[in-house]
C-alpha positions in Angstrom: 0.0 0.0 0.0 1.3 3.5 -1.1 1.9 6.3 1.1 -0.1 8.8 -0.7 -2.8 6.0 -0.4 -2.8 5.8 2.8 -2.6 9.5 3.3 -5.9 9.8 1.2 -7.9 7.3 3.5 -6.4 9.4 6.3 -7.6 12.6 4.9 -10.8 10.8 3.4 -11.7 9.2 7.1 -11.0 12.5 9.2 -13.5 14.3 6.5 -16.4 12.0 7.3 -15.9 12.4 10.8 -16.3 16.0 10.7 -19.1 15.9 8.2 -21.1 13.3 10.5 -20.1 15.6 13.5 -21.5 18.5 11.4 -24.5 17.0 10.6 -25.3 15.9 14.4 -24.6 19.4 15.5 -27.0 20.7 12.4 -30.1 18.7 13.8 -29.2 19.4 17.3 -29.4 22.9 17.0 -33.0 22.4 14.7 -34.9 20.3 17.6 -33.4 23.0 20.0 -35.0 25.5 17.9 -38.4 23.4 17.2 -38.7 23.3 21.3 -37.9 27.0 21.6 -40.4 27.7 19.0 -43.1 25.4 20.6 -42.7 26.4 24.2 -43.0 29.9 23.2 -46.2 29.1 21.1 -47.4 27.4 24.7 -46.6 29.8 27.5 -48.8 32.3 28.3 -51.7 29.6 27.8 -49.9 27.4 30.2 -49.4 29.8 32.8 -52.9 31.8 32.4 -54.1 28.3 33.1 -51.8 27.7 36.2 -50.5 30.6 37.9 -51.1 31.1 41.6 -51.3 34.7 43.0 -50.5 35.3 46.7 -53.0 38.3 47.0 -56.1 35.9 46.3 -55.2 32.7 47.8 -56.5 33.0 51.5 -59.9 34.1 52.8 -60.3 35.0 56.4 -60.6 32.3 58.8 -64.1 30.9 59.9 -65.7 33.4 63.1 -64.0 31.7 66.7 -66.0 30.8 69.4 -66.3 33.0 71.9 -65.9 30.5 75.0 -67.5 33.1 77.9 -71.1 33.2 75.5 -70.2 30.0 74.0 -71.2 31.6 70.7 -69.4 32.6 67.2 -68.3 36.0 66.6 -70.5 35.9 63.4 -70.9 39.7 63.1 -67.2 40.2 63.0 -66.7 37.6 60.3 -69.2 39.4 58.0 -67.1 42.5 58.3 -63.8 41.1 57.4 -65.7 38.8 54.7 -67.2 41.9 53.1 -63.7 43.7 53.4 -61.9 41.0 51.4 -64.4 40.3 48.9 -64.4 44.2 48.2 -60.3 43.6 48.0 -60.5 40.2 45.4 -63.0 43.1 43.0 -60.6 45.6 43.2 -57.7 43.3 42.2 -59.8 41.7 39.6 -60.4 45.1 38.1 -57.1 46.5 38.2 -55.4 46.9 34.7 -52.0 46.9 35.7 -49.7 44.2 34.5 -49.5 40.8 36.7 -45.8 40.5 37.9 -44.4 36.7 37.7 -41.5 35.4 38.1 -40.3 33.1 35.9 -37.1 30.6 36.9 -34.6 31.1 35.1 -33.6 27.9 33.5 -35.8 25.1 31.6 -35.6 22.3 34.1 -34.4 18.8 32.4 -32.9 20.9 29.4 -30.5 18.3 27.3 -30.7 20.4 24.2 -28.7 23.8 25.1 -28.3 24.9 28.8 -29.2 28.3 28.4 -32.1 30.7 30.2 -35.4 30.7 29.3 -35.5 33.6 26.8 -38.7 36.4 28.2 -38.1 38.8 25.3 -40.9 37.4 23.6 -43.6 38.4 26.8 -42.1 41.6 27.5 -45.2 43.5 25.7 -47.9 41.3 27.1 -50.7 43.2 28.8 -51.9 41.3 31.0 -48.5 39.5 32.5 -45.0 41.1 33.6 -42.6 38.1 33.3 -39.2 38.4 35.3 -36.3 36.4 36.0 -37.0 35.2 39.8 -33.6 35.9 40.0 -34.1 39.6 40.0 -35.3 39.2 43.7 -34.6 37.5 47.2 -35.3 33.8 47.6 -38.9 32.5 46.9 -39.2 31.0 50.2 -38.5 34.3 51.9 -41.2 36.6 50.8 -43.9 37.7 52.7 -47.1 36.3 51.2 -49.2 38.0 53.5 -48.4 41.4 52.5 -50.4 42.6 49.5 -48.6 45.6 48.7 -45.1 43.8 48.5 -42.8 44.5 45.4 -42.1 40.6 45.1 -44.1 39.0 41.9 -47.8 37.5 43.0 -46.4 33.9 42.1 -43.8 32.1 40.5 -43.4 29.6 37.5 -41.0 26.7 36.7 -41.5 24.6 33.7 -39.2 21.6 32.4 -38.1 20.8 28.5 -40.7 19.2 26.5 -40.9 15.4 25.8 -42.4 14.9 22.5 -44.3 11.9 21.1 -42.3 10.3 18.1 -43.6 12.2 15.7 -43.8 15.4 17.1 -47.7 15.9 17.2 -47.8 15.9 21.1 -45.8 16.4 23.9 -45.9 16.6 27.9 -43.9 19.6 29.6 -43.9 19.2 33.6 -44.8 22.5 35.5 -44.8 23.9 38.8 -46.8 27.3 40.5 -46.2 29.1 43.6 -47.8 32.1 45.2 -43.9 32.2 47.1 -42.7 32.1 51.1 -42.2 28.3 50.8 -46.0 28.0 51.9 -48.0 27.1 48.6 -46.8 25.6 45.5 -48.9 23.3 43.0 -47.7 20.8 40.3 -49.0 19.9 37.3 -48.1 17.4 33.9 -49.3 19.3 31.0 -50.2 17.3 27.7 -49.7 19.2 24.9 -50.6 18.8 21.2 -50.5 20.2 17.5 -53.9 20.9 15.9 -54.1 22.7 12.4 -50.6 23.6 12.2 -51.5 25.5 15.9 -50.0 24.1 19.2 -52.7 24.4 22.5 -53.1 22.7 25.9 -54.6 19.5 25.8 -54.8 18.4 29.4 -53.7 19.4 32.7 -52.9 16.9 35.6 -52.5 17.9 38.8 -49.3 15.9 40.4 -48.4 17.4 43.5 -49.8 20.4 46.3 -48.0 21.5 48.7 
């Protein structure tokens, strides 16, 4: 066998190598981009159908009994049942934006380790996304103060397993009105209808 054979296979070998590696890296960075595209088509329904928001979530407790009359303070319950029900209207009218904070990286992401990108929300009207990141540790806010600066809730969603041929898919989801006292999971089924992707069922998995 001639040298200049031998450097051909070399030099043949070594290009299919980088041509396969090429071509990996080619389709690698199109699912990436397919999942991108998808989740992005997704979001807002998925957290308009899941978020939690800290300023709703508790009522006030049912009228004590008053142990020297042996009787409930009904009267007193009315009043602060009136007061928060005229609080939930006012918070269901208000037009401002909803803050949420988002976490910051796609849980289970094999594709490309990167943050989750918001730029797309940043306009929506009825939802201010941030980067939970922006503020102190979920677990220490304050859930019981209304008028707080920290975002009304928080949202963590994973990568996207699709079916084989790329129809359907699951995407695995958590909610939290914050302080480390609420939180909600959910397995969300999702699925391509008309060239349009939509929620097709939610299953709660975990409260806590």
């Amino acid at each position: 066998m001639s040298i200049t054979f031998m450097k051909l296979s070399k030099f043949i070998f070594i290009t299919l190598i980088l041509l396969s590696s090429f071509g990996c890296k080619k389709k690698e960075v199109s699912e990436s981009d397919f999942e991108k595209e998808v989740m992005n088509s997704v979001f807002l329904e998925i957290v308009d159908s899941i978020y939690m928001d800290r300023r709703t979530m508790h009522p006030p407790p049912m009228p004590r009994l008053d142990f020297k009359t042996n009787k409930e303070d009904t009267i007193g319950y009315h009043d602060k049942l009136k007061r928060y029900q005229v609080e939930q209207d006012s918070i269901k009218n208000d037009k401002n934006r909803i803050l949420i904070g988002v976490y910051d990286y796609v849980v289970n992401n094999k594709i490309r380790n990167e943050k989750f990108d918001l730029t797309p929300f940043k306009n929506n009207k009825k939802f201010d996304f941030q980067y939970t990141s922006k503020f102190p540790e979920e677990i220490y806010w304050d859930i019981n103060d209304k008028k707080s600066k920290m975002p009304v809730g928080t949202i963590q969603i994973s990568n996207i397993q699709f079916n084989k041929t790329k129809t359907s898919g699951t995407i695995s989801a958590s909610a939290s009105c914050g302080g480390g006292k609420c939180g909600r999971g959910f397995e969300i089924t999702i699925e391509n209808k008309s060239g349009e992707w939509h929620i097709k069922n939610i299953v709660h998995t975990w409260v806590s």
